[in-house]
C-alpha positions, -999 to +999 in steps of 0.1 A: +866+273-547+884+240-556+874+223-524+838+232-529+842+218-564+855+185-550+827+185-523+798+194-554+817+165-574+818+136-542+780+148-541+772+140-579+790+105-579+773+098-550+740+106-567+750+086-597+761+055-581+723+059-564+704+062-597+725+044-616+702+016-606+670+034-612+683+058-643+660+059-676+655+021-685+631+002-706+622-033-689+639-065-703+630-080-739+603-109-733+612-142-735+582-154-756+580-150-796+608-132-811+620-121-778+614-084-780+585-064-762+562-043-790+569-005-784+534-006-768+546-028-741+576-012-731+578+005-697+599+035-692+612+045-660+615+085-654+636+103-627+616+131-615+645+152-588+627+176-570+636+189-532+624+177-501+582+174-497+567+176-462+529+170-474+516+142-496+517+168-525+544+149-546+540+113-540+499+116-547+507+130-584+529+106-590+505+077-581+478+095-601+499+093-631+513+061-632+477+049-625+466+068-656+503+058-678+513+026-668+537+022-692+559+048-671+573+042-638+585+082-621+614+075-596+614+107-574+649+116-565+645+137-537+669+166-537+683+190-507+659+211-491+683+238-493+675+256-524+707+265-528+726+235-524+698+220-544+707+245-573+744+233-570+731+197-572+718+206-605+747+222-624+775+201-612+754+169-626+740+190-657+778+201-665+789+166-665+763+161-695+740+135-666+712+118-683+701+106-649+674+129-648+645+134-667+622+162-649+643+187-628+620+209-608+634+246-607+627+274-579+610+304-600+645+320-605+664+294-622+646+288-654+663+317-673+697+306-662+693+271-671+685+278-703+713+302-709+733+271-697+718+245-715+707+226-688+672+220-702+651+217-731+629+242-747+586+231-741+576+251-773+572+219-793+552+201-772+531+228-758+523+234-792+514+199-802+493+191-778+477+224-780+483+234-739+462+270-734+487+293-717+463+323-711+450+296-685+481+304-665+492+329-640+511+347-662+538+363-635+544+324-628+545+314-668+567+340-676+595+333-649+598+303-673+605+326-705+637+330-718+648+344-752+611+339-768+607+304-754+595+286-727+618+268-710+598+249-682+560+250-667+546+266-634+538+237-606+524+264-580+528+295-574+540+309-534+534+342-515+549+350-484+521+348-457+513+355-420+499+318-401+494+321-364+477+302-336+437+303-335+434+291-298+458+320-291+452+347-312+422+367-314+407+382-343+414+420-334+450+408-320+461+397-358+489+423-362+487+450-392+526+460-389+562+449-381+561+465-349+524+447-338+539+411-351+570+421-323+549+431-294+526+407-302+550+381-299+566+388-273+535+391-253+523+360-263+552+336-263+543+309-237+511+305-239+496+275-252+532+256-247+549+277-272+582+280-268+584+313-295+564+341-305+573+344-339+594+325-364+608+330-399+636+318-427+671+332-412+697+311-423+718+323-449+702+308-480+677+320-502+647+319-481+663+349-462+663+366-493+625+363-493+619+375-464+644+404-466+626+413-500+595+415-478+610+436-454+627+460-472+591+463-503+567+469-471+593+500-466+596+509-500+628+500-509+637+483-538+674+466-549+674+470-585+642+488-600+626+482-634+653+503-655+682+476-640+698+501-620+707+495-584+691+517-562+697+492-526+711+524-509+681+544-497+666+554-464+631+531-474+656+499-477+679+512-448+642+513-423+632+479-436+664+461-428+665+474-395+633+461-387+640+425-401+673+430-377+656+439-348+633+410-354+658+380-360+677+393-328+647+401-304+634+378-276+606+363-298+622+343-317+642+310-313+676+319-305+694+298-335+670+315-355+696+320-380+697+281-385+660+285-397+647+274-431+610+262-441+615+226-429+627+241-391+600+268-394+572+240-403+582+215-376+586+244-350+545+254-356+535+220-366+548+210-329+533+240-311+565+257-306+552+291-323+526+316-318+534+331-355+549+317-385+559+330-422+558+305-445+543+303-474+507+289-488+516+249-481+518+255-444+483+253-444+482+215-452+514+209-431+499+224-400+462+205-403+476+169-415+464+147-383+490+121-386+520+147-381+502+181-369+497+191-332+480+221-339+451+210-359+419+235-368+441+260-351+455+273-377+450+308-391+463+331-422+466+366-426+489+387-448+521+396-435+527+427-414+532+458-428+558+485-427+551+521-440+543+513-474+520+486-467+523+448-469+548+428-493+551+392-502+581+378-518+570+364-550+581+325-552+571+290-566+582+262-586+587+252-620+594+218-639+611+210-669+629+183-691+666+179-691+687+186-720+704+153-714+670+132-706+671+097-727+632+097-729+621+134-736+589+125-750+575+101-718+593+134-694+569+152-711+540+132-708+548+136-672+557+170-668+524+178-686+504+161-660+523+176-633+515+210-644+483+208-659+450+205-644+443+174-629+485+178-613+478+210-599+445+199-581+463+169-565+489+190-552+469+213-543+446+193-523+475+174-509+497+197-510+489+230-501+504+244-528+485+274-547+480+270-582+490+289-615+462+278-632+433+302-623+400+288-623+413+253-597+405+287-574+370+280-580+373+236-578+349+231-548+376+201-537+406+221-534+385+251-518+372+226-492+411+213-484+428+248-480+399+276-476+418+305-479+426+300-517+388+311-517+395+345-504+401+374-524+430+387-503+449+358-506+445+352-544+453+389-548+477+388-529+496+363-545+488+381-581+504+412-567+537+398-551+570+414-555+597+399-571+627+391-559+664+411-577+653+404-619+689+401-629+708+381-661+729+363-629+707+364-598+725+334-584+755+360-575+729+387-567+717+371-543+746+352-525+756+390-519+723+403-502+725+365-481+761+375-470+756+411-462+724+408-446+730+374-424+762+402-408+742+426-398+717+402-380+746+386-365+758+420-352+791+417-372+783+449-390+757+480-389+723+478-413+740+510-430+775+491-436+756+460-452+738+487-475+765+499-487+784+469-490+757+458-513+755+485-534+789+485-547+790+447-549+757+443-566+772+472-589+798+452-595+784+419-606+762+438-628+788+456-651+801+422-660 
C-alpha cells in the first residue's frame, strides 16, 4: 500500500509541476490607465481533466465554447485512459486540497463517492439559477449524479454495451443472436478480409472487464447484488454466464493478450482491420468511419450484443462532469460545464464524438442522426434506456476491484469459474458489512 501511495503521490506532483503553468489564472493587469483590467476584460483560464479522447468529441466543444466565451480559455488536461488509474489520479490530487482543476469528468459510478468525499461541489445552485430543465434528461444517467438529495455533477453521454462487426464480412442473417453464434462465428470468420481476430473485447483487469462481465453474467440471469442490497453472486445463472465470458477470453478468436485489452486496444484493433467483431460502446461508431485514422470505413455495422438464456444485456455506462470543491473560479467552471452538458455540448460531441446523449429529443437533431445513424433506431435508444447497472453499492470502488480480481483468475486459468464465485461472495459480503 505505501508504495502505491508513493507512486499515486510522484504521479500528482508530476501533474502539478505540469499545470502549475496553466492552473486557474486571470491575464496580467493592463498597462494603460490605472493599470488594472475591468472585470469585463478579464480572461479566466479553466482546467477541464478528462481521460483520453480518440474522436474529435472533446477538442470541438471546447473550441465551440471559447468561440462563444472568450473571456475563458479551457485547458484540457488529459487524464489516463485507464479508468481506474484515472480515478486514483483524482483522489490523491483532491486529498491534497488541488485547486488545479476546475471540471473533473467522472465515469457514471463515481459521482456518489466524490461527494461523500468532498471532492466536488454540489450543481443545485446553479441549475436552479439559470433555470436548467432536468426532466430533459435521461433520468438513469441524471440520477447516477444524485447523492443525499443533490446533484452532484451533469450527464455528458450516456454508453451501452454494443455489438460492431464488419459489413464487407458479415452478412445480415450471419449477425449472431447468442454467446455461442458470436464464438462460432468468429472463429469461422477470422481471416478473412485481413483480420487477424474474430472477436475482441475489454479483458484487462480494470473496470471495463467489469462491464463486460456484468453483460455476461445479466444475459444469464445472474445478478451480484440485487435491489434489496443483498449479495446473491453465488447462483447457477451467474455461475453459466461466467463460464461463457471464460470460454470466450481463452478461445481461438480472440487476440491472444486479450487480457491486455481495454477500449483504446479494442478501437485500434477494428479501426486497423484486425477484427471481424468488436464490443465497444456507442463512440465506436465515429472512431471506426473517421477517414483520416479508419481503415474500415462504411463497413461498419451495429447490433446488440449476443445473448445468453435470458436475453441480451448491456452494461449501463457514461460520463459525468462536475466542479471541484477546490476550483478557484467556480462560477466560469460552471459556465463551462453547463455548455458541455447542455444542448448545443451534447450535439457537438455527439456529432464528433460518437457519444449518445442524455438529453432526449438531440435523438431526433437531423445532424447528429445524419453522423451516427443508429441513434435513430429504436433498438438502440431502447436499448440504452433499459441497460443494467453495474454492483449499486455505498463503496463500489472495492466492489469492484474484487469481481476484477476474481474474474481476471479464472480467465487466466488460475482458478475454476465456481472458485471465483465463491470467492466473491464472501469478499463482496465482507466489504459490505463494513
Amino acid at each position: 500500500m505505501k508504495a502505491k501511495k508513493r507512486k499515486l503521490l510522484t504521479g500528482f506532483m508530476a501533474l502539478s509541476l505540469f499545470l502549475a503553468a496553466c492552473s486557474s489564472s486571470e491575464t496580467s493587469t493592463d498597462e494603460k490607465g490605472d493599470g488594472e483590467k475591468s472585470e469585463k476584460d478579464k480572461k479566466v483560464t479553466i482546467v477541464y481533466a478528462n481521460g483520453k479522447d480518440v474522436t474529435k468529441g472533446t477538442t470541438k466543444v471546447i473550441e465551440a465554447f471559447e468561440k462563444a466565451n472568450p473571456h475563458i480559455d479551457i485547458k484540457l488536461q488529459e487524464m489516463p485512459s485507464d479508468t481506474g488509474q484515472q480515478h486514483d489520479a483524482y483522489v490523491t490530487a483532491f486529498n491534497a486540497e488541488s485547486s488545479e482543476i476546475d471540471v473533473v469528468s467522472m465515469d457514471v459510478i463515481w459521482p456518489a463517492e466524490f461527494a461523500q468525499a468532498g471532492y466536488v461541489q454540489p450543481l443545485d445552485r446553479f441549475l436552479q439559477q439559470d433555470g436548467i430543465d432536468l426532466s430533459s434528461y435521461n433520468q438513469g444517467a441524471l440520477g447516477a449524479a444524485q447523492f443525499n438529495g443533490k446533484q452532484w455533477a451533469m450527464p455528458k453521454f450516456i454508453d451501452g454495451g454494443l455489438l460492431f462487426y464488419r459489413k464487407d464480412l458479415i452478412k445480415e442473417d450471419e449477425i449472431p443472436k447468442t454467446w455461442d453464434e458470436l464464438l462460432a462465428t468468429a472463429s469461422e470468420k477470422k481471416g478473412e478480409g485481413g483480420t487477424k481476430f474474430g472477436y475482441v473485447m475489454q479483458s484487462k483487469q480494470y473496470e471495463g472487464l467489469v462491464c463486460n462481465v456484468i453483460e455476461f453474467v445479466a444475459s444469464y440471469g445472474g445478478k451480484f447484488i440485487d435491489e434489496n442490497g443483498n449479495v446473491v453472486v453465488n447462483s447457477p445463472e451467474t455461475i453459466k454466464g461466467l463460464k461463457k465470458l471464460v470460454e470466450i477470453a481463452k478461445s481461438d478468436a480472440v487476440p491472444d493478450n486479450v487480457t491486455n485489452f481495454t477500449e483504446i486496444e479494442s478501437d485500434q484493433a477494428f479501426i486497423e482491420g484486425q477484427t471481424v467483431f468488436l464490443r465497444n460502446w456507442p463512440y465506436e461508431y465515429a472512431s471506426a468511419n473517421d477517414k483520416e485514422k479508419s481503415k474500415i470505413v462504411g463497413k461498419v455495422g451495429i447490433a446488440p450484443l449476443p445473448a445468453g438464456d435470458k436475453g441480451s444485456a448491456a452494461a449501463l455506462g457514461g460520463w459525468q462532469a462536475g466542479i471541484s470543491k477546490f476550483s478557484k473560479h467556480p462560477k466560469e467552471a460552471w459556465e463551462f460545464l453547463k455548455f458541455l452538458t447542455g444542448p448545443e455540448g451534447q450535439k457537438i460531441d455527439a456529432i464528433y464524438g460518437g457519444h449518445a446523449p442524455t438529453i432526449t429529443e438531440l435523438y431526433e437533431d437531423k445532424e447528429i442522426l445524419e453522423a451516427n445513424p443508429t441513434f435513430g433506431e429504436k433498438g438502440f435508444v431502447d436499448g440504452l434506456n433499459a441497460a443494467v447497472s453495474r454492483p449499486v453499492a455505498p463503496n463500489y470502488p472495492e466492489i469492484s476491484e474484487i469481481i476484477q480480481i476474481e474474474v481476471s483468475k479464472a480467465i487466466a486459468g488460475q482458478q475454476t469459474v465456481e472458485q471465483a464465485v465463491q470467492n466473491m461472495d464472501k469478499e463482496i459480503k465482507a466489504k459490505l458489512v463494513k
